[in-house]
C-alpha positions, 0 to 999 in steps of 0.5 A, a space after each residue: 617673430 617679431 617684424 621690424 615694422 611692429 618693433 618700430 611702432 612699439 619703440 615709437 611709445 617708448 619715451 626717451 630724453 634726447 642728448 648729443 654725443 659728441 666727440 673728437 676723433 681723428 678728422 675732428 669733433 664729431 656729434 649725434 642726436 642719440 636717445 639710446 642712453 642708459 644708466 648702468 650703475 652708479 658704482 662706478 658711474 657707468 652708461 650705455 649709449 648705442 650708435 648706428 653701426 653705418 653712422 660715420 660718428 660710430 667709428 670716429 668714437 672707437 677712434 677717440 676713446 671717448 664721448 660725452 652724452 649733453 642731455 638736452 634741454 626743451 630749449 635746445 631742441 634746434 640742437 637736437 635737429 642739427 646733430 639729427 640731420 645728415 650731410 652737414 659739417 661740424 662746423 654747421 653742428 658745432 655752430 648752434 652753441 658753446 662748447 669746451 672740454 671735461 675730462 677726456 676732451 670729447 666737447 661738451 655743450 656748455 648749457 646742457 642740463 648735464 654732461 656726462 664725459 666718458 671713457 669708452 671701455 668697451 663695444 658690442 655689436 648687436 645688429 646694426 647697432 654698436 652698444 659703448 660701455 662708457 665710465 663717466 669720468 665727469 659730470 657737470 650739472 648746467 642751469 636747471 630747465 624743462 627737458 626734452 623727450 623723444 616722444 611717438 617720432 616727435 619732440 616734446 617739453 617734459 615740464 619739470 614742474 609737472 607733479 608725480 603721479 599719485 
């Protein structure tokens, strides 16, 4: 058996772009901080995104119906940390940067590197976790830029310049 220590260090080596989520629920515009995002397929264009279950963002998205994944640029790390911190308003959320709408009227950060806005078509609860399938029902492609990864418990530049590995 696996501790949750051991898992946790492993995780910690395991890179991850960063993205808010964001949504509108029935209290108003909710966001979160969220590395767990996946690709599922491309037909049709589906993700997964998981959200703690204790998160009061988990139950405004069921509400809602839908989310949009904002996938991050280095520059809007002061984003990341917002949307990351607890106890503060939408409004202290929200007030870092433009947002408007796509498709399904979850909010979507105007200069993001992309935004995926989604329908959510199912939940599953795994552990303390809730894992939304999610059909994308619009991408907009922002500027282009250097990307943020969460990285051993810490934010860094993914420099889009950088050359593969040979």
């Amino acid at each position: 058996m696996v501790d949750k220590q051991s898992y946790r260090e492993a995780m910690a080596k395991l890179g991850a772009a960063v993205n808010v989520v964001t949504g509108s629920g029935p209290d108003g515009r909710v966001g979160c901080t969220v590395c767990a995002v996946c690709s599922v397929t491309d037909e049709p264009p589906t993700l997964l995104v998981c959200i703690n279950r204790n998160s009061q963002n988990n139950a405004a998205f069921k509400a809602a119906g839908s989310l949009c994944v904002n996938v991050l640029s280095a520059e809007q790390r002061l984003i990341a940390e917002r949307f990351a911190t607890k106890n503060i308003s939408a409004d202290e959320r929200f007030g870092l940067a433009q947002w408007d709408v796509l498709a399904t009227g979850a909010p979507a950060l105007r200069d993001a590197l992309v935004s995926l806005d989604c329908e959510i078509m199912s939940t599953m609860e795994v552990g303390t976790h809730t894992v939304f399938s999610c059909a994308v029902k619009a991408v907009r492609s922002g500027a282009s830029g250097d990307g943020l990864v969460y990285f051993g418990r810490g934010y860094h530049r993914l420099n889009q310049s950088t050359s593969t590995l040979a």
